[in-house]
PDB file of N, CA, C and O in Angstrom:
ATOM      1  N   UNK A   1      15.399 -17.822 -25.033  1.00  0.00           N
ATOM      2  CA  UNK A   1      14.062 -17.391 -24.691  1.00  0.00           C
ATOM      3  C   UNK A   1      13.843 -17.608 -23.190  1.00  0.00           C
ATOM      4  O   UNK A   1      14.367 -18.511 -22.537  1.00  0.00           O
ATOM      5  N   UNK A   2      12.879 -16.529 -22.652  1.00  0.00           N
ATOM      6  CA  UNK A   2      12.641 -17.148 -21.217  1.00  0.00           C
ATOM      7  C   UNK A   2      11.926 -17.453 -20.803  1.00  0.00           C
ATOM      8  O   UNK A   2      10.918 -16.858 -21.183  1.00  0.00           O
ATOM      9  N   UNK A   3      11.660 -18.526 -19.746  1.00  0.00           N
ATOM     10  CA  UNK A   3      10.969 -19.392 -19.399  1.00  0.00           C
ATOM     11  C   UNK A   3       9.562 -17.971 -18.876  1.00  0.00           C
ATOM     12  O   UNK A   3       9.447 -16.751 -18.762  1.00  0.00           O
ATOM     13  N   UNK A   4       8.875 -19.087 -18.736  1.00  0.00           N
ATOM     14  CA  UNK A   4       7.000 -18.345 -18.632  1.00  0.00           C
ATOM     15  C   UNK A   4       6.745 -18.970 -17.438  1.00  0.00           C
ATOM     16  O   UNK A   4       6.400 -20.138 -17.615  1.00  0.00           O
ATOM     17  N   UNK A   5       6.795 -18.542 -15.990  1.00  0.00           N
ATOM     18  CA  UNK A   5       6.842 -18.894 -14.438  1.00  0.00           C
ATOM     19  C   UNK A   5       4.954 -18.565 -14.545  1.00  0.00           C
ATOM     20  O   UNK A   5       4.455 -17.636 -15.179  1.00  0.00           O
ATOM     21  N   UNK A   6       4.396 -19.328 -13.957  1.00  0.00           N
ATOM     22  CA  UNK A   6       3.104 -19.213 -13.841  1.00  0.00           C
ATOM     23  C   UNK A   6       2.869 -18.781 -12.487  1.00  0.00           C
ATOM     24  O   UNK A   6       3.186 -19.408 -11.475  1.00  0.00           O
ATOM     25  N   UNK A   7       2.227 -17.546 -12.548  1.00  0.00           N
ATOM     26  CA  UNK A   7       1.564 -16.347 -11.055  1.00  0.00           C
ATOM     27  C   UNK A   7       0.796 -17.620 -10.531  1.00  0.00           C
ATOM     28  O   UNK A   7      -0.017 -18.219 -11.235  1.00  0.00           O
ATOM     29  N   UNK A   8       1.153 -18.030  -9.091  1.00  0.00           N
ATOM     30  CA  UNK A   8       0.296 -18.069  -8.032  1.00  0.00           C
ATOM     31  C   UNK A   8       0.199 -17.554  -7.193  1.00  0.00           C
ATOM     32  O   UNK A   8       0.867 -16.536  -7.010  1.00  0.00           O
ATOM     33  N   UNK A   9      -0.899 -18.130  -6.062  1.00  0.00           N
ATOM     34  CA  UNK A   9      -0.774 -17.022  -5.237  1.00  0.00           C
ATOM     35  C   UNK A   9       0.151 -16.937  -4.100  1.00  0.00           C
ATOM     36  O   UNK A   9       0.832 -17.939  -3.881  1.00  0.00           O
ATOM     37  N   UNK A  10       0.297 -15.888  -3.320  1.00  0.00           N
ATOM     38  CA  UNK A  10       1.809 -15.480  -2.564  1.00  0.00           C
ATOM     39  C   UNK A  10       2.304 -15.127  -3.319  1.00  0.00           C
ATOM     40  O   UNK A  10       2.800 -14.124  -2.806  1.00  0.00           O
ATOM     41  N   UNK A  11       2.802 -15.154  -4.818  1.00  0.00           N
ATOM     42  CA  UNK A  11       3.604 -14.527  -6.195  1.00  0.00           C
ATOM     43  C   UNK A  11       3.855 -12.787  -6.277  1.00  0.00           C
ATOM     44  O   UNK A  11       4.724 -12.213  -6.932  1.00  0.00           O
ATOM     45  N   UNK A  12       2.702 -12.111  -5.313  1.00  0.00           N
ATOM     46  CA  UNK A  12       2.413 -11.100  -5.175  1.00  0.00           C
ATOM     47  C   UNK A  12       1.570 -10.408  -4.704  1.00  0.00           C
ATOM     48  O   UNK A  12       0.422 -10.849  -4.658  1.00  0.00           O
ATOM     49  N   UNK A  13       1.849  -9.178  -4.232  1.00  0.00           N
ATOM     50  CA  UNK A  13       0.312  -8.490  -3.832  1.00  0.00           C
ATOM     51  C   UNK A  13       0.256  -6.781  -4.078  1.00  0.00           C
ATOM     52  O   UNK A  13       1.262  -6.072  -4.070  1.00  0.00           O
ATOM     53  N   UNK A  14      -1.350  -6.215  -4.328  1.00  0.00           N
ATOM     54  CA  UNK A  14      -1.609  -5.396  -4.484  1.00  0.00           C
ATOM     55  C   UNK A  14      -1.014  -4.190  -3.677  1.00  0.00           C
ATOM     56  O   UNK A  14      -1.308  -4.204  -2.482  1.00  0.00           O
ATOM     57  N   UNK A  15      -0.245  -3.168  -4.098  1.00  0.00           N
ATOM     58  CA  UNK A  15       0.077  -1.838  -3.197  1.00  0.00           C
ATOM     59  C   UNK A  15      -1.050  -0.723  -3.284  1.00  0.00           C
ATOM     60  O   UNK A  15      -1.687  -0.249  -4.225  1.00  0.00           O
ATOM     61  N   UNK A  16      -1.036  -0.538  -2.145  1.00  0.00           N
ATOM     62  CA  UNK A  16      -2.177   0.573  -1.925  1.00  0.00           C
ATOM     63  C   UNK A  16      -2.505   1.341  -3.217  1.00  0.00           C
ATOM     64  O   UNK A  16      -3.660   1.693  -3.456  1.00  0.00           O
ATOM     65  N   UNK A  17      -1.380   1.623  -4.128  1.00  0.00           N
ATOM     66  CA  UNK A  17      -1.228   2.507  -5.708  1.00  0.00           C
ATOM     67  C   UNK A  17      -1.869   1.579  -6.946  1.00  0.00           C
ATOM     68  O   UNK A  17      -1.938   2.026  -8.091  1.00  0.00           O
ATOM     69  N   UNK A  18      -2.407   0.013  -6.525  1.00  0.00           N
ATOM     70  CA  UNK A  18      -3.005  -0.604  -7.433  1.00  0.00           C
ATOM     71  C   UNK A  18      -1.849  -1.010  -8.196  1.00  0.00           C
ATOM     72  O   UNK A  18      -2.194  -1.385  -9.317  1.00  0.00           O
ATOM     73  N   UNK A  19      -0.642  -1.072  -8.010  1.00  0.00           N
ATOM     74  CA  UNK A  19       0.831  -1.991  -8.618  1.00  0.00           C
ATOM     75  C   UNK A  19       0.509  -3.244  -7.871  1.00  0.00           C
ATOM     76  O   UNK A  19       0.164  -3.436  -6.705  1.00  0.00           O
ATOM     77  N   UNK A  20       0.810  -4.360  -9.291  1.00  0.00           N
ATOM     78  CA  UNK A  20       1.509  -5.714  -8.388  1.00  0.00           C
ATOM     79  C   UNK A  20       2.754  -5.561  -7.916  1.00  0.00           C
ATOM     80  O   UNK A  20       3.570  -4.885  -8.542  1.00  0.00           O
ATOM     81  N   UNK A  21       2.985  -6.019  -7.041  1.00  0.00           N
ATOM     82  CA  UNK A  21       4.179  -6.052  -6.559  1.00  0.00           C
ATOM     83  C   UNK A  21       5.235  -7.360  -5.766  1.00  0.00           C
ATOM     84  O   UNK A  21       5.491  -7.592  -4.584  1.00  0.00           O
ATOM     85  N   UNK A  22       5.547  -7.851  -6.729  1.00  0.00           N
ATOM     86  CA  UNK A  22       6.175  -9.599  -6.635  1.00  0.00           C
ATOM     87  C   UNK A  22       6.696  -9.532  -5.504  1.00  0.00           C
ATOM     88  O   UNK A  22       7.407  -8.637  -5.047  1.00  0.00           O
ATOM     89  N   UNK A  23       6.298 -10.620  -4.966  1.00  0.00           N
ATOM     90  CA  UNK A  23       7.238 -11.452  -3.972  1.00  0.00           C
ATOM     91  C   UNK A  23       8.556 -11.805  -3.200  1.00  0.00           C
ATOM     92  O   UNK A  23       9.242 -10.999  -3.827  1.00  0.00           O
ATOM     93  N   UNK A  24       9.108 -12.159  -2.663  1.00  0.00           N
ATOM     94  CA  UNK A  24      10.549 -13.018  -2.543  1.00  0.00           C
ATOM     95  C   UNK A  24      10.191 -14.740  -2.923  1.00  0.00           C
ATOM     96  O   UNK A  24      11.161 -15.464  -3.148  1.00  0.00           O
ATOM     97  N   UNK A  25       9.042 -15.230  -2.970  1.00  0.00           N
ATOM     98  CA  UNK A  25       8.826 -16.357  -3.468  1.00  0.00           C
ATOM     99  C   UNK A  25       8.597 -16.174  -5.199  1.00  0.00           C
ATOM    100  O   UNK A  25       8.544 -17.160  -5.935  1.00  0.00           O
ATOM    101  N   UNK A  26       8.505 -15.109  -5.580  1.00  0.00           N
ATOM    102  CA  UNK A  26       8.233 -15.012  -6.992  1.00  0.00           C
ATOM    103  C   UNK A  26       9.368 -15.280  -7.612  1.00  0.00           C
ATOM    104  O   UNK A  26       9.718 -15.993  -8.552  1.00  0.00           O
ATOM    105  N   UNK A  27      10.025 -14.307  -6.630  1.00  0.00           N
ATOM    106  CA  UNK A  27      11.396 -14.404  -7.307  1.00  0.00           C
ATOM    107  C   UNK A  27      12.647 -15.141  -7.244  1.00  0.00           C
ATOM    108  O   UNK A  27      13.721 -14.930  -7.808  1.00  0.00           O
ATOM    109  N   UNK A  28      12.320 -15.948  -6.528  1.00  0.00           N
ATOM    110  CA  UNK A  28      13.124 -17.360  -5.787  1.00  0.00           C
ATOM    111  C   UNK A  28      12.612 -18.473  -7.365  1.00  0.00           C
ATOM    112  O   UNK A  28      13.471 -19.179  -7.892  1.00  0.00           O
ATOM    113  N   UNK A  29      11.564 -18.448  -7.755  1.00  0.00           N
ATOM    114  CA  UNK A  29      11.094 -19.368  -8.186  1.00  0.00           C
ATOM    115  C   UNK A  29      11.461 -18.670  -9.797  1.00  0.00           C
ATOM    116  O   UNK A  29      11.394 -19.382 -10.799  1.00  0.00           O
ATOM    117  N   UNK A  30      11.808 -17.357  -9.866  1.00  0.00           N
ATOM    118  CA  UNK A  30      12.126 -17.110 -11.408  1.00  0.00           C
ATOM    119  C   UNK A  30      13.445 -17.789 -11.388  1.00  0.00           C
ATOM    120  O   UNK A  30      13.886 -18.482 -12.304  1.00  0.00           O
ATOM    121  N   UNK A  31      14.063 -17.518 -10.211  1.00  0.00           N
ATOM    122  CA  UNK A  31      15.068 -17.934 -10.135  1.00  0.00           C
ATOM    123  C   UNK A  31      17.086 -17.257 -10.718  1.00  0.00           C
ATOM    124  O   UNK A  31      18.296 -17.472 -10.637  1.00  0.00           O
ATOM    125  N   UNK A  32      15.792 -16.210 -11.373  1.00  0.00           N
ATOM    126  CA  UNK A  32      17.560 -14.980 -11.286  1.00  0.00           C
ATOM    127  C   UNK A  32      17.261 -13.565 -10.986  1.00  0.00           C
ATOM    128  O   UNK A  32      16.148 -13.083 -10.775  1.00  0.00           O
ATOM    129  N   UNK A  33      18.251 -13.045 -10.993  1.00  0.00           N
ATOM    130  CA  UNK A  33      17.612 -11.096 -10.607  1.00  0.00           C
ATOM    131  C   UNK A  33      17.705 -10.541 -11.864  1.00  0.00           C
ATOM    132  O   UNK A  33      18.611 -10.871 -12.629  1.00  0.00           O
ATOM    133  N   UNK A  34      16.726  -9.600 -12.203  1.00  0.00           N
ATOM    134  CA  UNK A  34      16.488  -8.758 -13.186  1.00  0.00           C
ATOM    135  C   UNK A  34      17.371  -7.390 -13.011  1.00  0.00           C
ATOM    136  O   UNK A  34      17.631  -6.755 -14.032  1.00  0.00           O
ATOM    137  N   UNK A  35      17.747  -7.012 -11.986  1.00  0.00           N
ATOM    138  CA  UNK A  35      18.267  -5.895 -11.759  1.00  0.00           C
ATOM    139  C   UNK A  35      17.286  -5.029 -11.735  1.00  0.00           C
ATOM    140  O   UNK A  35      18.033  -4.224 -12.292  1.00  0.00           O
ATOM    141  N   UNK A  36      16.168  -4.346 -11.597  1.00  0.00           N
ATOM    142  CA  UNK A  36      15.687  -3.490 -12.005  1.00  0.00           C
ATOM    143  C   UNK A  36      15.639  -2.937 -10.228  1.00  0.00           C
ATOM    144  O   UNK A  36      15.827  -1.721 -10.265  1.00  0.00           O
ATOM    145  N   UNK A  37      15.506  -3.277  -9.138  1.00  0.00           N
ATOM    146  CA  UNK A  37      15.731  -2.609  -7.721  1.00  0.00           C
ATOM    147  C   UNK A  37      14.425  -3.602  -7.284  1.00  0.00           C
ATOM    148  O   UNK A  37      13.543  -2.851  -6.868  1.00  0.00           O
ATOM    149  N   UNK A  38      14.089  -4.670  -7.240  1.00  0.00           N
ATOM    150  CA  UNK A  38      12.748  -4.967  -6.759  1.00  0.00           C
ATOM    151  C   UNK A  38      12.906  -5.200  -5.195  1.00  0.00           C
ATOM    152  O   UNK A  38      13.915  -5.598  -4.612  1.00  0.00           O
ATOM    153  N   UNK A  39      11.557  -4.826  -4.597  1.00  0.00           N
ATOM    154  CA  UNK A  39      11.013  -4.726  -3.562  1.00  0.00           C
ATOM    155  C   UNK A  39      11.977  -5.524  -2.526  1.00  0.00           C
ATOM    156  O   UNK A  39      12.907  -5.279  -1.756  1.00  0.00           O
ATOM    157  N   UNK A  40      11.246  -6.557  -2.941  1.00  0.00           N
ATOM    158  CA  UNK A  40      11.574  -8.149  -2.548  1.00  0.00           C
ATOM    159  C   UNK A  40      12.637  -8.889  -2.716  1.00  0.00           C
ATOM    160  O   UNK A  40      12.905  -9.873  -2.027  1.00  0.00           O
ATOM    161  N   UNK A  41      13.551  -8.303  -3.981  1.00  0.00           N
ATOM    162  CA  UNK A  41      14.751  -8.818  -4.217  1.00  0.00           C
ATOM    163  C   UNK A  41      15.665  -9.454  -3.162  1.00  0.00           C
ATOM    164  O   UNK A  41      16.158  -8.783  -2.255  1.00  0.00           O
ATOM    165  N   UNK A  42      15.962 -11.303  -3.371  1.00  0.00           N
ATOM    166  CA  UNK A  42      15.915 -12.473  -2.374  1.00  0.00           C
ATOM    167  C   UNK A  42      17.408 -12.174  -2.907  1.00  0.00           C
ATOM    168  O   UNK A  42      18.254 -12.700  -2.184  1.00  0.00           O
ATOM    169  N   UNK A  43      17.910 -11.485  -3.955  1.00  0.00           N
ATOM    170  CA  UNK A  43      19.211 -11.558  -4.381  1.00  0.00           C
ATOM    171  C   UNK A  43      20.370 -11.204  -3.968  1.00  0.00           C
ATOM    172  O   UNK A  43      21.466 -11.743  -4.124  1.00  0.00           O
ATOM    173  N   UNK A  44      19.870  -9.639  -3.074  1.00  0.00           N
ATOM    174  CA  UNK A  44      21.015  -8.302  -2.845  1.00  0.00           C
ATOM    175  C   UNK A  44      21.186  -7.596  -3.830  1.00  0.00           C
ATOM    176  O   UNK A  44      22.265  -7.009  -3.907  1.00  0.00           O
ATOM    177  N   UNK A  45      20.253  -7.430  -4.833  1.00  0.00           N
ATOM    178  CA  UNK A  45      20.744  -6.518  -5.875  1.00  0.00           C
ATOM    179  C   UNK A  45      20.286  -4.787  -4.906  1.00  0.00           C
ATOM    180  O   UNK A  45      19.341  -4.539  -4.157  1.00  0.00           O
ATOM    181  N   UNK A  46      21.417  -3.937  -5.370  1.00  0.00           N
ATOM    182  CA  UNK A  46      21.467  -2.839  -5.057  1.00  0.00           C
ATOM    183  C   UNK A  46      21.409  -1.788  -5.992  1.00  0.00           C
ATOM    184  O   UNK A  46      22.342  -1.874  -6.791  1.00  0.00           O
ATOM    185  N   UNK A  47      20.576  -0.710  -6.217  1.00  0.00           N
ATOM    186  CA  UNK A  47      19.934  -0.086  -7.721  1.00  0.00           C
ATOM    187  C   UNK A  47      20.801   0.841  -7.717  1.00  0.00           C
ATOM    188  O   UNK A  47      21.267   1.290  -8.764  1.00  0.00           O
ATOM    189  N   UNK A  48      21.240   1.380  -6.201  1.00  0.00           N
ATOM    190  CA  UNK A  48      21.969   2.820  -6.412  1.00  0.00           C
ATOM    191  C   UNK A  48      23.589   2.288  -6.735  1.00  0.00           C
ATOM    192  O   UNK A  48      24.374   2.898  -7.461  1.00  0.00           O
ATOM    193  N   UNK A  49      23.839   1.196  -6.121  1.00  0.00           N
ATOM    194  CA  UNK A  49      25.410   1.249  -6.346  1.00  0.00           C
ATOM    195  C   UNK A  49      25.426  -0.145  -7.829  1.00  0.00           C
ATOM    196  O   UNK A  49      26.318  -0.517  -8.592  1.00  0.00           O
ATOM    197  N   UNK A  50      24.488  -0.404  -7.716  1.00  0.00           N
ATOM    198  CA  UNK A  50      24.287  -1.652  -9.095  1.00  0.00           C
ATOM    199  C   UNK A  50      24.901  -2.863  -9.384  1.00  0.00           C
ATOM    200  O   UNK A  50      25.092  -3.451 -10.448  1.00  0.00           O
ATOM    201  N   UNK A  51      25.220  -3.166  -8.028  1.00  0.00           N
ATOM    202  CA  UNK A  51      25.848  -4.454  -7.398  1.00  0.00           C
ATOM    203  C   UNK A  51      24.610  -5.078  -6.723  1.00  0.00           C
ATOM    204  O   UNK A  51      23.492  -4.630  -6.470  1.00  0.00           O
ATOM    205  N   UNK A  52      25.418  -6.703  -6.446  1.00  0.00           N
ATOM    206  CA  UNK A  52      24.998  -7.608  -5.732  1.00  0.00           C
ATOM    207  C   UNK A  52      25.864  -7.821  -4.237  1.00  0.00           C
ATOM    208  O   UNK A  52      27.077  -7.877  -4.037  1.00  0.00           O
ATOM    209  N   UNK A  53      24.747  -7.909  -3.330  1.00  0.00           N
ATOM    210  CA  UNK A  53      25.278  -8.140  -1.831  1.00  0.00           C
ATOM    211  C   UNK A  53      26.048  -9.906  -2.054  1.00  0.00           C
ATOM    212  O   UNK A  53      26.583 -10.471  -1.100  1.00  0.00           O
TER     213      UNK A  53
END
């Protein structure tokens, strides 16, 4: 099961389109990459080639 990281703030912020849009502290603190291409990704994940830097 996975852990439940509690939103504070810096965790994220609003894009002009009304999306949250996480952090590099969000995601430092989930503490793995999802793969999905995020913004912020502290990881190197890469969506088009689907590797890690």
């Amino acid at each position: 099961m996975k852990k439940i990281i509690p939103v504070e703030e810096g965790d994220y912020y609003v894009t002009p389109q009304g999306y949250r849009c996480f952090t590099e502290q969000y995601h430092l603190k989930r503490g793995y990459c999802c793969e999905s291409g995020c913004r912020h990704c502290p990881y190197g994940y890469d969506k088009k080639t689907n590797s890690q830097n």
